[in-house]
N, C-alpha and C positions, 0 to 999 in steps of 0.2 A: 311617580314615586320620587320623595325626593332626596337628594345624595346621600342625608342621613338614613335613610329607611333604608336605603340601596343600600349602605354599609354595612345596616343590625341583619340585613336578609342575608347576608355573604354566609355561607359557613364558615367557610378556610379549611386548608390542611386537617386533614386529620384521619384517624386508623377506625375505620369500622369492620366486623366481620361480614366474612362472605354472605351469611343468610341472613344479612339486612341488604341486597342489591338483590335488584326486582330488574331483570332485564326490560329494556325500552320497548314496547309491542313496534314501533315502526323500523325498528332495527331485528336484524338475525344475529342471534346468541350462540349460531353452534359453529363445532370447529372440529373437523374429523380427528380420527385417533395419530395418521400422521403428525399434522399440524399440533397436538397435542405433544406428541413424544419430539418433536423440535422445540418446541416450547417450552417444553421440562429439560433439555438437556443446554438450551440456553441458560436457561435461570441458575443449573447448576454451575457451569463454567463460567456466568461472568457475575453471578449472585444480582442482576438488575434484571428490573422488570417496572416497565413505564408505571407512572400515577393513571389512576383509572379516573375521569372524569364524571361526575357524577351531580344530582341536583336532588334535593328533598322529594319524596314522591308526594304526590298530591291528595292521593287518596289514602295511606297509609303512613301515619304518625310515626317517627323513627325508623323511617325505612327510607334506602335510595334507590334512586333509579338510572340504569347507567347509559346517558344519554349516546356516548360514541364509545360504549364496549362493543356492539356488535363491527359497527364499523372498523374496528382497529384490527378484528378478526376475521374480515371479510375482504375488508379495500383490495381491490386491483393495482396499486398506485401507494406501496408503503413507506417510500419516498418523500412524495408530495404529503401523507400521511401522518408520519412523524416532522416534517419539517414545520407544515403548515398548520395543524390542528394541535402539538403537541410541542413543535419550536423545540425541537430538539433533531440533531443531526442522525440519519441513519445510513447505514451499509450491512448489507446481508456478511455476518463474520462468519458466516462457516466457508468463502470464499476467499480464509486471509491464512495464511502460513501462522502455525504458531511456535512459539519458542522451542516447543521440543523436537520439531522438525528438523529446524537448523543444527541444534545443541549433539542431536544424535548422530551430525558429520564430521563433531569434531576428532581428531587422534592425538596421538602422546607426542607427537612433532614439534618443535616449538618454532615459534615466527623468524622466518630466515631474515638475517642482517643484512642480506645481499645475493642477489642470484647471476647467474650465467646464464640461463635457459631463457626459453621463450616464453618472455613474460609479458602481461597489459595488463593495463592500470586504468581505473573509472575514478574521477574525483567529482564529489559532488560541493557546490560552493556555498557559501554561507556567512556567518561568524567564525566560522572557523572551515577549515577545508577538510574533508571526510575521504580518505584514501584504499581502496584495496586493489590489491596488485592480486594477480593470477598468476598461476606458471602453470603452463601444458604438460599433461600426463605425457611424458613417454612411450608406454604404451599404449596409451586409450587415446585415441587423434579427439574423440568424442569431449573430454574430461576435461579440469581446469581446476588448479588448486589454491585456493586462498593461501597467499606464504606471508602476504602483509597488511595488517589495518595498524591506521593510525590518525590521528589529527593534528593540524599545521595551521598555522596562523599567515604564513605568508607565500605569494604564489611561488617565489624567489624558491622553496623551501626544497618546490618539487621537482627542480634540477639538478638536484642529488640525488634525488631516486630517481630518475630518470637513468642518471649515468649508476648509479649504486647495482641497480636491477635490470637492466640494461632492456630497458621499454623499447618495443620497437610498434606498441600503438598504444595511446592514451585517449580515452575520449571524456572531456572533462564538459561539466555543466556548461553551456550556454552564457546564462542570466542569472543573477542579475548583472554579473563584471563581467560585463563585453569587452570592453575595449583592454581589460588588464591581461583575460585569461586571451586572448589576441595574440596580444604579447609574446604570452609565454608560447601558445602558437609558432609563432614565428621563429621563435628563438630553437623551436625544434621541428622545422619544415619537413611532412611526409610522416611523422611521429603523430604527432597530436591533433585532434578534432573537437571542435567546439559542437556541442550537440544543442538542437532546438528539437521542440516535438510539433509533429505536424498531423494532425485530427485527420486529414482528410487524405493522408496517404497509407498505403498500405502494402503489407510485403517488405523486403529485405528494406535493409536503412540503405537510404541515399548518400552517400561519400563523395564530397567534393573537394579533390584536392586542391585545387586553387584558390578557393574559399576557405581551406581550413575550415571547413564545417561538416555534420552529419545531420539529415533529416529521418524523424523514426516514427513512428504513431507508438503515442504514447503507451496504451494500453499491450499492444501487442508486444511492445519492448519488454512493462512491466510480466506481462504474460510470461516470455521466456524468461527471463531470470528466474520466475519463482516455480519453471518448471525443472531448472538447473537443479535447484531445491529438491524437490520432490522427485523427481527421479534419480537423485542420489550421483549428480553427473560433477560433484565437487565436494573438497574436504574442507577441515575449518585446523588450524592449527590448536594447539592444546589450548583448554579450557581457562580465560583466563578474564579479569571485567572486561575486558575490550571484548571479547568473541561474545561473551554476553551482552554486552552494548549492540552490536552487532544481529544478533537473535531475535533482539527487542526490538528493532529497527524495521527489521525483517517483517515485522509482525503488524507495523504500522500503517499498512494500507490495503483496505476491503474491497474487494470486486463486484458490485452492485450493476444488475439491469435495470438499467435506464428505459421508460416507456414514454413515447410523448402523447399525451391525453388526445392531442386533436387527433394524429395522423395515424397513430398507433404503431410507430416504426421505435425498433426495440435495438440498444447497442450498450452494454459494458461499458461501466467505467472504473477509475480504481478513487476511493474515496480515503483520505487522509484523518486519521486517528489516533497518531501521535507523531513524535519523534522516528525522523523516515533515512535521515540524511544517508548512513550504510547501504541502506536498501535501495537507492539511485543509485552510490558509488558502485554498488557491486553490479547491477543495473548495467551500468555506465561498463564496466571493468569486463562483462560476459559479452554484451555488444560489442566491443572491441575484440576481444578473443574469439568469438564466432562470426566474425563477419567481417571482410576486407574491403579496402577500399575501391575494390570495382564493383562493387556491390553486391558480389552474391554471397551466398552463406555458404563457409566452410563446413557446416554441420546443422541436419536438419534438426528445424523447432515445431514442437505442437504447439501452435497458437492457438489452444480454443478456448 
């Protein structure tokens, strides 16, 4: 066929009704009544639902046939499914904290300008440096209270909050500014830790004082923050853009099982789908308040 014929055959985009799709006979078209009712409560909460790919059928004039609708409702592998066949990125989002999760921790408290208590602070880095401080329940050894978000342009910034809030542990991104957040490191030896994430360890984070660094698996770190979440083991000060900045952040990355086709060895990961920086910081900021530098944990975490 040649390019022109190839072209007038395209159909292109376009809206047909459902009883013009004649399901593909080498494909399965069915989809239990669970898989239904997740489907329908998807479509309601995010109003998307993939383009159905489809080809002229051959025996019936105005009608299509849905060459990988079975597939899309079948695959083992939704992942490789949507990435490869559909070029569009996925993560299972009924595994992401949503807005009203966070929103419903907030109280009528407003953001303290400075504390005396036992506080730590998670900075996530960037274009701009992403800041939340904690301070420990007094009663509840468990607990840990959002008293500060904020964003800083320069590392210089957060030796003021350091002495302001009186940190006595920061654990601040890693990378990409090694050598700068180092720095700041040093500048407050036994305070501060540069965090890298390490896939292949697991259990409590590794704390090296010497090195000014902490080792953590990433998933598991994010795991407990957003268990801190959901178990309601943190407040958010009163309702205000930033706490909802914050929320939104929160919200930004999905926990999708990973399967490897050859071996079929199956592990979680956290998939990125929007603007996340809060959600390290704080990340960052509960790592520090639950866990010390000898490495174990001041308070237990469901990592599942």
């Amino acid at each position: 066929m040649t390019e022109r014929a190839l072209s007038n055959a395209r159909v292109g985009p376009r809206m047909v009704t459902l009883d013009d799709l004649v399901a593909h006979p080498l494909n399965s078209n069915v989809m239990s009544e669970d898989l239904q009712a997740k489907l329908r409560a998807h479509i309601k909460r995010t109003g998307r639902y993939p383009f159905l790919v489809v080809r002229p059928h051959p025996e019936q004039p105005s009608r299509f046939q849905g060459e990988i609708l079975g597939e899309y409702r079948t695959t083992r592998y939704p992942g490789h499914f949507f990435n490869l066949k559909l070029g569009r990125a996925w993560a299972d989002l009924d595994r992401r904290l949503d807005m009203a999760s966070s929103l419903a921790l907030c109280t009528d408290r407003p953001m303290l300008e400075s504390a005396k208590g036992d506080c730590t602070m998670g900075v996530d880095t960037g274009k701009l440096l992403h800041v939340v401080i904690l301070q420990n329940d007094t009663k509840n050894e468990n607990a840990h209270h959002v008293v500060h978000l904020g964003t800083y342009r320069e590392l210089s910034d957060l030796d003021a909050l350091m002495e302001r809030y009186s940190i006595h542990r920061c654990v601040i991104d890693g990378l990409p500014e090694t050598h700068a957040t180092r720095q700041f490191a040093d500048r407050h030896v036994g305070n501060v830790y540069l965090c890298f994430f390490n896939d292949n360890q697991r259990g409590v984070p590794k704390f090296d004082w010497m090195n000014r660094k902490v080792e953590v698996n990433r998933t598991e770190a994010l795991d407990a923050s957003r268990a801190a979440i959901r178990e309601k083991l943190t407040t958010l000060p009163r309702r205000d853009s930033q706490v909802e900045l914050f929320a939104r952040h929160m919200t930004a990355d999905a926990k999708k099982l990973e399967e490897d086709e050859e071996t079929g060895a199956r592990k979680y990961r956290y998939f990125k789908n929007g603007e996340n920086h809060y959600g390290f910081a704080f990340t960052y900021a509960w790592m520090a308040a639950v866990s010390c530098p000898s490495g174990r944990w001041l308070v237990s975490w469901n990592l599942d």
